[in-house]
C-alpha positions as CSV (number, residue, x, y, z in Angstrom):
1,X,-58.5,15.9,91.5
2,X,-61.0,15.0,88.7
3,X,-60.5,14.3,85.1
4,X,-60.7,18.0,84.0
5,X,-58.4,19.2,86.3
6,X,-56.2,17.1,85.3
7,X,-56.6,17.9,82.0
8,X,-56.4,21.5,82.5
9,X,-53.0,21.3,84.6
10,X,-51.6,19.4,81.8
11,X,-52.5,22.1,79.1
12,X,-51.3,25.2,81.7
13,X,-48.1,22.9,82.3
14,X,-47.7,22.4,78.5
15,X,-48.3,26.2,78.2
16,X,-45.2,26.7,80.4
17,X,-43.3,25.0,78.6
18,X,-43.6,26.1,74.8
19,X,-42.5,29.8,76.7
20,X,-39.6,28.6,77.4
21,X,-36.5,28.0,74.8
22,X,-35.8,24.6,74.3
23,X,-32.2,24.1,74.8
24,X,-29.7,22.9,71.3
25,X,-28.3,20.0,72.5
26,X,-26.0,19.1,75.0
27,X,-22.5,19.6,75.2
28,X,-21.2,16.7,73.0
29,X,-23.9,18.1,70.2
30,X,-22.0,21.6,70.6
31,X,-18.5,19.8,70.1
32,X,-19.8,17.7,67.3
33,X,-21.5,20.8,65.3
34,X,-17.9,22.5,66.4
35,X,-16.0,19.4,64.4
36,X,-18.6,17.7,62.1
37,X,-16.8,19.4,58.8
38,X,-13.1,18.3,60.3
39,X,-14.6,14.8,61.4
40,X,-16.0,14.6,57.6
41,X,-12.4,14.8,56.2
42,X,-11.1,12.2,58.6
43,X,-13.7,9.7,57.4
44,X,-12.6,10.7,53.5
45,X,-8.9,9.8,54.1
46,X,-10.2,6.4,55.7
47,X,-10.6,6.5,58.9
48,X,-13.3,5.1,60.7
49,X,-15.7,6.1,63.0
50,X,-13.9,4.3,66.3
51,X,-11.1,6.0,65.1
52,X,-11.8,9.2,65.8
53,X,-13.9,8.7,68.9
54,X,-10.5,7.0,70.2
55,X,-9.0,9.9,68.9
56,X,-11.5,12.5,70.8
57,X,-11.9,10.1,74.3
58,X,-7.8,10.4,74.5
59,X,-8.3,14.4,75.2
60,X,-11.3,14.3,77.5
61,X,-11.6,13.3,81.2
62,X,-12.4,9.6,81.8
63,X,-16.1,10.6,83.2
64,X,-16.4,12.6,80.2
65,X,-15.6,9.8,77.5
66,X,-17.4,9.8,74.1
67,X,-20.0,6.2,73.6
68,X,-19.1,5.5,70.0
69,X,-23.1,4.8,69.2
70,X,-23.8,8.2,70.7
71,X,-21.1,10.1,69.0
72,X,-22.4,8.6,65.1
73,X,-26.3,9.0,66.2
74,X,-25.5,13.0,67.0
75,X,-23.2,13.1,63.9
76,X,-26.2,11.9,61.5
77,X,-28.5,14.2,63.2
78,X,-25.6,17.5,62.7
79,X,-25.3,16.1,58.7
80,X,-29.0,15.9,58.4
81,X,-29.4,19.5,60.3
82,X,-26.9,21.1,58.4
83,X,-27.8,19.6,55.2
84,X,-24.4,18.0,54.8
85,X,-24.2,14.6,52.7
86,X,-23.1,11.5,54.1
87,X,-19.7,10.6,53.6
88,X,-20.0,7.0,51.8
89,X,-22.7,7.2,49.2
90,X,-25.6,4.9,49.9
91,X,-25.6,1.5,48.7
92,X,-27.2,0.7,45.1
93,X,-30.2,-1.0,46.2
94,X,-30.6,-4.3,44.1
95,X,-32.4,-4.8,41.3
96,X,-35.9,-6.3,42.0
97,X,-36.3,-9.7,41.5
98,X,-39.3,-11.1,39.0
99,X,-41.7,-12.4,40.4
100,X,-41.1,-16.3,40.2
101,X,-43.2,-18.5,38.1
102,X,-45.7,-20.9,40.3
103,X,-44.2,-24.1,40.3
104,X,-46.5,-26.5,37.8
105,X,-46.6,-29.5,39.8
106,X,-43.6,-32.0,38.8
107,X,-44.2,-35.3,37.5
108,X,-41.7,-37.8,38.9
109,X,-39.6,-38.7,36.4
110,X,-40.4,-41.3,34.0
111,X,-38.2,-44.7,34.5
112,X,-37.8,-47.4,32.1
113,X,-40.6,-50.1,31.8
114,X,-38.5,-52.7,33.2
115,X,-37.7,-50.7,36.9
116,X,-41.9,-49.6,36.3
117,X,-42.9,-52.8,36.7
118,X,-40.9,-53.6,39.9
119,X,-42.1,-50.3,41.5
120,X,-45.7,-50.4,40.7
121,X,-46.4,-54.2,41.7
122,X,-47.4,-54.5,45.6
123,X,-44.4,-55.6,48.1
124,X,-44.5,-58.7,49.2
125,X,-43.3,-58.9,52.4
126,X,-43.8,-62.4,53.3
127,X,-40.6,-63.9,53.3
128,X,-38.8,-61.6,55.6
129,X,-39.1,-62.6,58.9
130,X,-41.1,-60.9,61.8
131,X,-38.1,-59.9,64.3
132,X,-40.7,-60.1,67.5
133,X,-41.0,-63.8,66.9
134,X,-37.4,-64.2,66.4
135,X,-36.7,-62.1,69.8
136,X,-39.4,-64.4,71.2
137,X,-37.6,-67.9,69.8
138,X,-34.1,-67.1,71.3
């Protein structure tokens, strides 16, 4: 098959498929369209999302349980198709920080002429003892 065949299946294939309806959801979307409004009220009273899948997954079949993830991905998508609101309100975002000021480079702090003197002057080393020699000696 060459290139433009390929790309003419693919368009006759696509073709197909905008004819056909696409399908609403599954069945859990159907259910959660059903309950979204009655699901909403729970949440106001305080309960939380795990609660009511627990809730729903005590009435269904054990091969036909509710993943909690799934259940509040479909929900937002019902809110957000029917135009509902969220139940908790977004979070304030915070105030934007200003922008820092660059750091002017610090002078070390300024010590009193007696300590400056004893800093500044070179160490003199020679009278502590090299400890290879002494590990040598013993």
């Amino acid at each position: 098959m060459t290139e433009t065949d390929d790309i003419a299946a693919a368009k006759s294939a696509l073709k197909e498929l905008n004819a056909i309806r696409p399908s609403k959801g599954s069945p859990l979307m159907r259910l959660i369209r059903a309950i979204v409004h009655d699901v909403q009220e729970s949440m106001r009273q305080g309960h939380t999302i795990n609660d009511i899948v627990a809730r729903l997954n005590e009435t269904r079949a054990s091969d036909q349980q509710i993943n909690t993830q799934t259940f509040r991905n479909y929900l937002q998508a019902v809110r957000k198709e029917q135009g509902l609101p969220p139940v908790q309100p977004k979070r304030k975002k915070l105030a934007a920080k200003k922008p820092s000021q660059p750091s002017t480079a610090k002078a070390p702090p300024k010590l009193p002429p007696s300590q400056q003197s004893k800093e500044t002057e070179p160490r003199n080393d020679a009278h502590t003892p090299n400890i290879r020699k002494m590990r040598g000696s013993v």
